[in-house]
C-alpha positions as CSV (number, residue, x, y, z in Angstrom):
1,X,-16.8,16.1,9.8
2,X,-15.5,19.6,10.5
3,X,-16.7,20.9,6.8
4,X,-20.1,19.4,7.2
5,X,-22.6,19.4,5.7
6,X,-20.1,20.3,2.6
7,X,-18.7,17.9,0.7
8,X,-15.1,18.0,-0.6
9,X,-14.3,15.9,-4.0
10,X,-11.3,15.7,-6.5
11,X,-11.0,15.3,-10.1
12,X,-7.2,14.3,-10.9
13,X,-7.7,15.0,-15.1
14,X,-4.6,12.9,-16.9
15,X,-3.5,14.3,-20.3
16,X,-6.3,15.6,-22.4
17,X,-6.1,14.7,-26.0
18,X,-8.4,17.2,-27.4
19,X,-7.3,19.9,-25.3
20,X,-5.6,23.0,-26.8
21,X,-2.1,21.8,-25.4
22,X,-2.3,18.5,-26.5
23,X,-4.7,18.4,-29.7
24,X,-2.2,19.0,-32.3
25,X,0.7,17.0,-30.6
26,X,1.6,13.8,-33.9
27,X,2.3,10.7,-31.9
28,X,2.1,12.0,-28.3
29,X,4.5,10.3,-26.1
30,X,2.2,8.3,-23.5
31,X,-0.5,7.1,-25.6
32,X,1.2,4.0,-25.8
33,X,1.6,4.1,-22.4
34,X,-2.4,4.3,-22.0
35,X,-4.6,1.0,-20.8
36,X,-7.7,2.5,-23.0
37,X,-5.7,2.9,-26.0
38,X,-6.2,6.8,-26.2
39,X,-6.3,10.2,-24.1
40,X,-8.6,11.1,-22.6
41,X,-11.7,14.0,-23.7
42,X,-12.5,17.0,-22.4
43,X,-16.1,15.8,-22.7
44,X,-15.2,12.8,-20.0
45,X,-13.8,15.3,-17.5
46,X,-16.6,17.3,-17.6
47,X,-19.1,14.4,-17.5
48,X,-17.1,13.0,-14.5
49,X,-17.4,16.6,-13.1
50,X,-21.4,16.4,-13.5
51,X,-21.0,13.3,-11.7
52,X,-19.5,14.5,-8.8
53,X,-21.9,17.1,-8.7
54,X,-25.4,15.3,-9.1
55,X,-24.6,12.5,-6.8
56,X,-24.7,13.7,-3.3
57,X,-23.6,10.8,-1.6
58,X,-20.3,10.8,-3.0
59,X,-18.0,12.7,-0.4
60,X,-14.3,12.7,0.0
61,X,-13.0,11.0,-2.9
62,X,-10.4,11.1,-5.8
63,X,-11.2,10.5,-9.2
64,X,-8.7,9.9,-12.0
65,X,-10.2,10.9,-15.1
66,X,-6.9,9.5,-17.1
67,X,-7.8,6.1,-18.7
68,X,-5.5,4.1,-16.8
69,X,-2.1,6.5,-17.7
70,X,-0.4,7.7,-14.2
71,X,2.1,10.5,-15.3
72,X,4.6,11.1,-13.1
């Protein structure tokens, strides 16, 4: 209520499979590890992103873009 009428939002990315630091990794270590079977794209961070931004009457929330995969 203090930031009104702003709206604060998080996007908690996991490991991104086609991303430069990950693309070329042979048999990365948590894709087993993954519920969906695979990394995560780039292309479903940014469409969560757009998300986040169209929808205006989503406010204070968390989003794991990671396909299930919690690295700790």
């Amino acid at each position: 209520m203090e930031i009104a009428p702003h709206r604060v939002n998080a996007i908690h990315p996991g490991v991104v499979g086609d991303s430069p630091r990950w693309r070329e990794v042979p048999d990365h270590p948590h894709l087993s590890r993954t519920p969906i079977g695979r990394l995560v794209t780039t292309a479903e961070v940014v469409d969560a992103t757009d998300f986040l931004l169209r929808n205006s009457g989503v406010n204070a929330q968390d989003l794991f873009v990671d396909g299930g995969l919690r690295v700790t």
